[in-house]
C-alpha positions in Angstrom: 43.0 -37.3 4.8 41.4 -35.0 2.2 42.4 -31.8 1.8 41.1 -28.8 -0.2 43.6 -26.6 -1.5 42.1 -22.9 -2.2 45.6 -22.6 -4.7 47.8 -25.1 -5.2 49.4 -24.4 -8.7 52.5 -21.8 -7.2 54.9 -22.0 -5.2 53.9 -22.7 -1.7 50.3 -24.2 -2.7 52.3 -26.5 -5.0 54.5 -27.4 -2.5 51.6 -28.1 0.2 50.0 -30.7 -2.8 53.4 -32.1 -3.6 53.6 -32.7 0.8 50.0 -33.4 0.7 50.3 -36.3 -2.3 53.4 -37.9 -0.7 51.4 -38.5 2.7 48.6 -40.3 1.2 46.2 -37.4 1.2 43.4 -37.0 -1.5 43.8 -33.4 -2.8 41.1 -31.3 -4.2 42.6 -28.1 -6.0 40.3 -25.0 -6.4 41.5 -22.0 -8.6 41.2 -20.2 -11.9 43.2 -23.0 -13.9 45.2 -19.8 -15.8 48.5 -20.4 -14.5 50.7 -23.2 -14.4 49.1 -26.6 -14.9 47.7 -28.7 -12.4 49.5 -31.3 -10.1 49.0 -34.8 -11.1 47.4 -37.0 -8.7 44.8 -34.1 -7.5 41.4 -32.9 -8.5 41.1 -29.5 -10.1 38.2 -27.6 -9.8 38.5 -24.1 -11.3 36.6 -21.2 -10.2 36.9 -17.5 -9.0 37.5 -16.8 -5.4 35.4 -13.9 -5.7 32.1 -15.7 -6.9 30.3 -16.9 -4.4 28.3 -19.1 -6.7 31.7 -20.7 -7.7 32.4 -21.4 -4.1 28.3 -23.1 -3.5 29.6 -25.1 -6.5 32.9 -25.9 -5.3 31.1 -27.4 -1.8 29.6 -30.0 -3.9 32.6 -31.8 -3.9 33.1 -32.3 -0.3 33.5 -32.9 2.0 37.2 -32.5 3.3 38.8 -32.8 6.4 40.8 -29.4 6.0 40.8 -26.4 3.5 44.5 -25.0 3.5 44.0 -21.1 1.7 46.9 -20.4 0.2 45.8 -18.0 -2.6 43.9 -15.1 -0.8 47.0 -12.8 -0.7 45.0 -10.3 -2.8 41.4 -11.3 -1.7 39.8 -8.7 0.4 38.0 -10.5 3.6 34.8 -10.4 2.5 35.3 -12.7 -0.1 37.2 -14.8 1.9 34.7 -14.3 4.5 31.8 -15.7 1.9 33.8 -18.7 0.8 34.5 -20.1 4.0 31.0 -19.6 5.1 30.4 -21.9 2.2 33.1 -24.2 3.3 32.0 -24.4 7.0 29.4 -27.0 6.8 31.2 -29.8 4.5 34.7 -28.9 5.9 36.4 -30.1 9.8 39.4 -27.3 9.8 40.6 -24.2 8.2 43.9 -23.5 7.5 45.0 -20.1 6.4 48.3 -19.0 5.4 48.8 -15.2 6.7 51.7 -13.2 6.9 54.0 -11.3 9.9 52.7 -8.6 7.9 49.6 -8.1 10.0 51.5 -7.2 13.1 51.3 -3.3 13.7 54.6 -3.3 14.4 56.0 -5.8 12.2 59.9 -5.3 12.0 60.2 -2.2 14.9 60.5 -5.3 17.4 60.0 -8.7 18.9 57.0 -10.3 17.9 54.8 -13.1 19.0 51.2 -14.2 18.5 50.2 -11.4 21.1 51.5 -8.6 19.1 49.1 -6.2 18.1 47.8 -7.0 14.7 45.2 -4.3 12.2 42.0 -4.2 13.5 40.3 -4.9 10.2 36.3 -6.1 10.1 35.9 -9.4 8.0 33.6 -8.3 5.9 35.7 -5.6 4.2 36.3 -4.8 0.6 39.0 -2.7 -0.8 37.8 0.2 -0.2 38.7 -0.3 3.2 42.4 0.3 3.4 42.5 2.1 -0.4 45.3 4.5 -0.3 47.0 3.6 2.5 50.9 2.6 1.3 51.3 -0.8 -0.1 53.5 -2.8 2.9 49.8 -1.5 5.5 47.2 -2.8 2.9 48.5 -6.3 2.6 48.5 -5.9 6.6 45.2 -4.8 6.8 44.1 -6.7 4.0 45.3 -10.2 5.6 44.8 -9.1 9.1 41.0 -9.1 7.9 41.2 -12.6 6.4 42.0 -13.7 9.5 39.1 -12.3 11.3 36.7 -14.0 8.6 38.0 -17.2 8.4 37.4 -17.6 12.7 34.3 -15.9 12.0 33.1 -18.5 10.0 34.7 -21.7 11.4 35.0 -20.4 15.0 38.4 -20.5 16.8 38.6 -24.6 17.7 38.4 -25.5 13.9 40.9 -22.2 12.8 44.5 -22.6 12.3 46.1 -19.1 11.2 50.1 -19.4 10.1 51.9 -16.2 10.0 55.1 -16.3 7.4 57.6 -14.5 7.4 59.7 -14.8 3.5 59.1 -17.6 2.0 62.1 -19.4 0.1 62.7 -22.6 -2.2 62.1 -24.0 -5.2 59.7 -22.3 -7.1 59.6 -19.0 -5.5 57.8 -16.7 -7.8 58.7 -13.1 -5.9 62.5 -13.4 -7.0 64.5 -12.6 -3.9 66.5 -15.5 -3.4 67.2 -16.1 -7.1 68.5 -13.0 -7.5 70.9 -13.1 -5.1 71.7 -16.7 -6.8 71.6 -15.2 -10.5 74.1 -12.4 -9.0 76.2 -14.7 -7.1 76.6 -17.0 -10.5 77.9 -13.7 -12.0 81.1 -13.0 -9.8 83.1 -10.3 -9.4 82.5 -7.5 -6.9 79.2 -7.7 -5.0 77.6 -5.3 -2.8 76.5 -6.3 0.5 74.3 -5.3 3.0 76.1 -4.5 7.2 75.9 -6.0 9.2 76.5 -9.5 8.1 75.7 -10.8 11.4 72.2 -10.0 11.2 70.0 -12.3 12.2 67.6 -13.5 9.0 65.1 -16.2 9.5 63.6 -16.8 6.1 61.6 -20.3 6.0 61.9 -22.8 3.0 58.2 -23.2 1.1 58.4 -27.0 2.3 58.9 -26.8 6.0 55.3 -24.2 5.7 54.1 -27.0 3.3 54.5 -29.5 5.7 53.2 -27.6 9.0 50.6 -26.5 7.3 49.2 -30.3 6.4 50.1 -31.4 10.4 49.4 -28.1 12.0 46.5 -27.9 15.1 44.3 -24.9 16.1 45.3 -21.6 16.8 47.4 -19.2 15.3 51.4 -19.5 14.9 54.3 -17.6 13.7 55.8 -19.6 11.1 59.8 -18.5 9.9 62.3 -20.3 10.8 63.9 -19.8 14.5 65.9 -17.0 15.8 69.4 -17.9 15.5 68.8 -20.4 12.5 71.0 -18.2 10.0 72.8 -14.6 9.1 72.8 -12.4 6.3 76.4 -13.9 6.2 75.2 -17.3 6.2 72.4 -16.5 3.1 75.0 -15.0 0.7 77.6 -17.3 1.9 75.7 -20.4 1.0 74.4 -18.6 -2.4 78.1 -17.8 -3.2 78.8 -21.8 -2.5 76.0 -23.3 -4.6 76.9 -21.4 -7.7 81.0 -21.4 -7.2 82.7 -19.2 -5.8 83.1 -16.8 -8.6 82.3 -13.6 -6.9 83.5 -11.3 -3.5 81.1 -10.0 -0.8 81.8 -6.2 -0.7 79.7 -5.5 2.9 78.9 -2.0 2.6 77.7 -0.1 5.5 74.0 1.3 5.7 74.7 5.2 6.0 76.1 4.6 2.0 73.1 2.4 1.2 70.8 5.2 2.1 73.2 7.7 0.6 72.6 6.5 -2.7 68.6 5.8 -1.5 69.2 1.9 -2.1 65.6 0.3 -1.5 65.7 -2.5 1.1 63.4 -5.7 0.4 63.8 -4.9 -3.3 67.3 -3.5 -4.7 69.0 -5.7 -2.1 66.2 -8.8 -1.5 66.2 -10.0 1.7 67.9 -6.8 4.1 66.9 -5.6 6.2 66.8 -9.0 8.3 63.8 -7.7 10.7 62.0 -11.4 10.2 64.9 -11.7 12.7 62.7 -11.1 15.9 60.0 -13.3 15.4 59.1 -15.9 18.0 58.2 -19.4 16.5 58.3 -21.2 20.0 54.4 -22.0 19.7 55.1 -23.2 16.2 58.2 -25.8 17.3 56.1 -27.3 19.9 53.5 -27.7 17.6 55.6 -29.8 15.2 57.3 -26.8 12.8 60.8 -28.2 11.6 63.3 -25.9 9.7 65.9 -27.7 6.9 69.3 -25.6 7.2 68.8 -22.7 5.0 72.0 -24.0 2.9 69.7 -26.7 1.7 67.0 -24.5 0.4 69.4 -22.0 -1.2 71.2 -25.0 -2.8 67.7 -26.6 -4.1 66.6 -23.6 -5.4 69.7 -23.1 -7.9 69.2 -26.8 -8.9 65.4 -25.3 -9.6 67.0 -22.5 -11.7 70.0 -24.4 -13.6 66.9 -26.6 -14.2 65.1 -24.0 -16.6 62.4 -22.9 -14.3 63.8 -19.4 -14.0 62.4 -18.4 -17.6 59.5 -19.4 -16.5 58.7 -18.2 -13.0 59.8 -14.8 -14.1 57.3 -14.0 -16.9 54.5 -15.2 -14.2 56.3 -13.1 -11.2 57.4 -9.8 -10.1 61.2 -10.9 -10.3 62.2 -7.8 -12.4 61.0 -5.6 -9.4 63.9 -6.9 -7.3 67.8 -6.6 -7.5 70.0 -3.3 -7.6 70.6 -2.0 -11.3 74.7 -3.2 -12.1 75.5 0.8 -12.9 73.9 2.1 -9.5 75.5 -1.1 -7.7 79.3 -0.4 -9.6 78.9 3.1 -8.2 78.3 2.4 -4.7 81.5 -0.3 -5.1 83.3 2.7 -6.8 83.0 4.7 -3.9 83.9 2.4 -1.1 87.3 1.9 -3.0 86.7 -0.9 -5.8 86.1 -0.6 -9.1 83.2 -2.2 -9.4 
């Protein structure tokens, strides 16, 4: 098969040419070429997203069986929207990595591929959702994607995933490895309630591989309800960096006491990816590894080195609770932080 990869040198993208490589697949890589370098084994071809005369270029090298976007999280649609027209005609099948973010109700209840989603046209630019808060324009922004990638391949040659968090080896956004990272550093650690809250973050390689396999039509892709528990996420970080710390679960009335910023300060709580449906997606071939196994991989990934530097290309200082703000809370429920 050959496969165009709109990304490919992060996290997820690397992961989908690492799957794509192992499974005989010729892999054609399309970005700026001013991150990390490029896999082995594919074809780089660097360009902006946002030129259309880089994507006209870019079709010269066709054609492909499927393009797999996994780099327009900051791309407004109409670019998108122009570089898939390009695509159209020397490419079978779309493939474009979304997010549960463009559900209007994303984390207020259950969601499945009929929720509600932004009503975004596919040829907007920023100015379309500038000034709305942050967590609405990446809904907007991708819910509009959407609409210009069917627009320009049509539904039967459109396959839209819709993530939830994405975790495992290489993750640039830092949840999981801080958890890790604060895990390795023991003692007392603060804890989100309730511990039996569902979580259903998926591991980088299970979307990888969907994404390769996956046919028309648009699925939720986290891993299934039930899979694990906030307990079960902290539990497995405190195995696979020894034991050397407590779990201090602190209710949610003195979170928001001491205004403690879910997503961010504590990565990861709350759980609402917990009440996403991924039936279509498990019929259609999704497979989950036990979340143990990605946690444990990705501190192998950090132990390795690759923590230095993920975090000067990544948003990783953004997330984790400060150790003074964090020994207070402790303080107050009765420990000494």
């Amino acid at each position: 098969m050959h496969v165009l990869l709109l990304g490919g040198t992060w996290f997820l993208g690397r992961a989908v040419a690492r799957h794509a490589l192992a499974n005989d697949c010729e892999v054609t890589t399309f970005n700026r070429g001013q991150s990390t370098p490029y896999l082995p084994g594919t074809l780089a071809v660097h360009g902006d997203r946002a030129s259309a005369d880089d994507f006209e270029r870019l079709a010269r090298y066709g054609p492909w069986d499927v393009v797999i976007d996994t780099s327009a999280s900051d791309t407004a649609p109409r670019h998108v929207l122009a570089g898939a027209r390009a695509l159209a005609e020397v490419t079978d099948r779309y493939v474009y990595v979304s997010s549960v973010s463009v559900y209007r109700n994303w984390g207020a209840g259950p969601l499945t591929e009929s929720s509600a989603t932004y009503d975004t046209p596919a040829d907007a630019g920023p100015e379309y959702y500038e000034g709305l808060e942050p967590a609405e324009q990446d809904g907007m922004r991708k819910a509009g994607c959407e609409r210009a990638v069917t627009e320009a391949f049509g539904a039967d040659r459109t396959t839209i995933l819709r993530p939830g968090s994405i975790l495992g080896p290489g993750e640039y956004i830092g949840r999981l490895p801080w958890w890790l990272r604060r895990c390795a550093r023991g003692g007392e650690i603060l804890a989100p309630r309730e511990p039996d809250r569902p979580v259903q973050p998926i591991d980088a390689r299970d979307v990888a591989a969907f994404a390769v396999s996956a046919p028309a039509g648009v699925f939720n892709v986290t891993a299934p309800r039930g899979h694990a528990t906030m307990r079960d996420l902290l539990t497995a970080c405190l195995d696979a960096t020894g034991y050397q710390g407590r779990l201090v679960w602190t209710s949610e009335e003195v979170l928001a006491r001491h205004g403690v910023r879910g997503r961010t300060e504590l990565p990861l709580w709350p759980g609402t990816d917990g009440v996403v449906d991924v039936s279509a997606a498990l019929a259609a071939g999704l497979t989950c590894r036990p979340l143990d196994r990605t946690v444990a991989d990705t501190w192998a990934w950090l132990r390795d080195g690759a923590d230095s530097v993920a975090g000067q290309q990544s948003g990783w200082e953004r997330h984790g609770i400060a150790p003074d703000k964090e020994a207070a809370i402790l303080a107050e429920v009765g420990l000494s932080g």
